[in-house]
C-alpha positions in Angstrom: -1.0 -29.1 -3.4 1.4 -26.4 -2.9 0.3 -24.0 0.2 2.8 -21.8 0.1 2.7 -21.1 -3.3 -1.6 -20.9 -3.0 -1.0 -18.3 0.0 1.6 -16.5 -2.5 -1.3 -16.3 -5.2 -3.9 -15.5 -2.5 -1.4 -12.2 -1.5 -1.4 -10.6 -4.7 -5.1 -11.1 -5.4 -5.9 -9.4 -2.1 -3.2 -6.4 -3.4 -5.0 -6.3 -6.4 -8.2 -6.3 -4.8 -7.1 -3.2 -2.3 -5.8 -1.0 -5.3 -8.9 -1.7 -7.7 -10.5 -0.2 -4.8 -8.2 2.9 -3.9 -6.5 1.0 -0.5 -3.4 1.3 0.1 -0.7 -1.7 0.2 2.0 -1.0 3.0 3.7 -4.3 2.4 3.8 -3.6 -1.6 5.0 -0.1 -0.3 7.7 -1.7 1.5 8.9 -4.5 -0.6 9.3 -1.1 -2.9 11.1 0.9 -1.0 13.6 -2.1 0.5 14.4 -3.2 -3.5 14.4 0.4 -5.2 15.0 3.2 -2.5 17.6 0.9 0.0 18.8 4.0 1.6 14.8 5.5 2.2 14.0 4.9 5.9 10.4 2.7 6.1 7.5 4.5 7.4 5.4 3.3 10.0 2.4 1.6 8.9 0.5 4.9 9.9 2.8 7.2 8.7 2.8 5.3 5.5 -1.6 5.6 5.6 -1.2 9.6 6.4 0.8 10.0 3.8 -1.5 7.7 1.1 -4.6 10.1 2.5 -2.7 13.3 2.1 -1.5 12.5 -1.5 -5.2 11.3 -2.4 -6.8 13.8 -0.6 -4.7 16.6 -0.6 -5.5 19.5 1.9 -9.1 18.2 2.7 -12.2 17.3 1.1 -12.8 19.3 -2.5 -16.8 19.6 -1.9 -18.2 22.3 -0.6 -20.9 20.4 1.7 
């Protein structure tokens, strides 16, 4: 049996996992952003989750209660 290529498979289940269920994926992010957008500094693994609430969120909360 091939572990590393198991642990591989068991990576991007759990990243599909987190998106089916709105969480965000700082180490998708990243692999992104080193391999598309070189010259983009990386966030910080909070900056990266402010940002993910603030563009899924926007301003606040959109109910009134």
């Amino acid at each position: 049996m091939n572990f590393p290529r198991l642990a591989d498979h068991l990576s991007l289940l759990a990243g599909t996992a987190r998106r089916i269920v709105g969480m965000p994926d700082y180490p998708a992010y990243c692999a992104h952003l080193r391999s598309v957008h070189p010259e983009r500094p990386l966030p910080t693994e909070r900056q990266y989750f402010d940002e993910y609430l603030a563009s899924r969120y926007g301003a606040g909360t959109s109910r009134c209660c």
